[in-house]
C-alpha positions in Angstrom: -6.0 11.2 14.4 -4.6 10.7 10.6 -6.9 10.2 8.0 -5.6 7.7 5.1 -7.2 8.4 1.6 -6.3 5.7 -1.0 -6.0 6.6 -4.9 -4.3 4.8 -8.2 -6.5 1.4 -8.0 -7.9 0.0 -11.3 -8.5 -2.7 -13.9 -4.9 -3.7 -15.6 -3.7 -6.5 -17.5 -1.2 -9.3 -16.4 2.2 -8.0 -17.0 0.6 -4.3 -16.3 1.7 -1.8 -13.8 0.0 0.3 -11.6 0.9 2.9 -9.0 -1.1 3.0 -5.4 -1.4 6.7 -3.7 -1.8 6.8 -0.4 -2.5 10.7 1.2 -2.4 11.4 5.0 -4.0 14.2 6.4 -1.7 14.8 9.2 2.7 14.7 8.8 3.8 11.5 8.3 7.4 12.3 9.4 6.9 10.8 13.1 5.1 7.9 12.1 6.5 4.9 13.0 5.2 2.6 9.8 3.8 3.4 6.8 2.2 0.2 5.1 0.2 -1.3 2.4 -2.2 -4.5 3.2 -4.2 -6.3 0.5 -7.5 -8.3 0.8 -8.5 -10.7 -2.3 -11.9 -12.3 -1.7 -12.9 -14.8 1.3 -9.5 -14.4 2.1 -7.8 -12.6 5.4 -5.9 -9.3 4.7 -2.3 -9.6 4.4 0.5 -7.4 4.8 2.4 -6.4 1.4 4.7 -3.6 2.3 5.9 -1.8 5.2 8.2 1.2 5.3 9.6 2.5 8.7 10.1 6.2 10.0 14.0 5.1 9.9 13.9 4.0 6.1 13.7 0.1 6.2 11.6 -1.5 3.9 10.2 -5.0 4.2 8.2 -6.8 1.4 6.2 -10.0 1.3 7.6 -12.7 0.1 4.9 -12.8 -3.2 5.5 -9.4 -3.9 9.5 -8.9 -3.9 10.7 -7.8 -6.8 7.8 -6.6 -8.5 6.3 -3.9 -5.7 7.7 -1.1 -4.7 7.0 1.3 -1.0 8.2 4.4 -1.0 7.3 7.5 1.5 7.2 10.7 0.6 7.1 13.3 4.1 7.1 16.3 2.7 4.2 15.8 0.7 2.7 13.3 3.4 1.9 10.2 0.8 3.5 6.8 0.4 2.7 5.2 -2.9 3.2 1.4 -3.8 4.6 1.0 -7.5 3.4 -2.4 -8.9 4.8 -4.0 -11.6 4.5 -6.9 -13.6 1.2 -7.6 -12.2 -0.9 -11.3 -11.8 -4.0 -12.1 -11.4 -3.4 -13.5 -7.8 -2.8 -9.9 -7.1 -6.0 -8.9 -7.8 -7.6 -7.0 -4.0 -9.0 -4.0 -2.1 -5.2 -2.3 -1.2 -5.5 -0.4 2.1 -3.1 1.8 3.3 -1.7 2.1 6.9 -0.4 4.4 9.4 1.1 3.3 12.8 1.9 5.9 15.8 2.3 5.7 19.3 0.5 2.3 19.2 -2.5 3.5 16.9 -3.3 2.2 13.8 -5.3 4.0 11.2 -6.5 2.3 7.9 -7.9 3.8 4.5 -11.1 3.0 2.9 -9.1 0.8 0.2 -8.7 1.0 -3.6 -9.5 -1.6 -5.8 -6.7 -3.4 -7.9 -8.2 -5.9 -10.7 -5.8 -7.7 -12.7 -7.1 -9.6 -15.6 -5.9 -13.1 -17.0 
């Protein structure tokens, strides 16, 4: 069982950057993927970020560029640097672990991103 405890979410102007904490209550070293899903409004939750235990990286395709996943194992976070920040990016960020085929989630952190 790994608990996931989002932090970092807020109100920030377009153009603005803001950094996503994610802290698991277990190591992180053996888990398989570390990600970061959004979910704007009447709309389905979408995958932003992944980052493997082997290093990869994978980004969706609205976020390249701009967002940045990176894992941490000895402190057992990942964080998702945002930059340059739209309104269309405006969601509840969740954080994700997946090990041995289980999937744990966060309770979210809100990311507002005004005109």
């Amino acid at each position: 069982q790994v608990q996931l405890v989002e932090s970092g979410g807020g109100l920030v102007q377009a153009g603005g950057s803001l950094r996503l904490s994610c802290a698991a209550s277990a190591s992180i070293v053996n888990i398989d993927r570390m990600a970061w899903y959004r979910q704007a409004p009447e709309k389905e939750r979408e995958l932003v970020a992944t980052s493997t235990r082997g290093g990869t990286t994978n980004y969706a395709d609205s976020v390249k560029g701009r967002f940045t996943i990176s894992r941490d194992n000895a402190k057992n976070t990942v964080s998702l640097q945002m930059n340059s920040l739209k309104p269309e990016d405006t969601a509840v960020y969740y954080c994700q672990a997946v090990s041995w085929g289980y999937v744990f989630w966060g309770q979210g952190t809100q990311v507002t991103v005004s005109e």
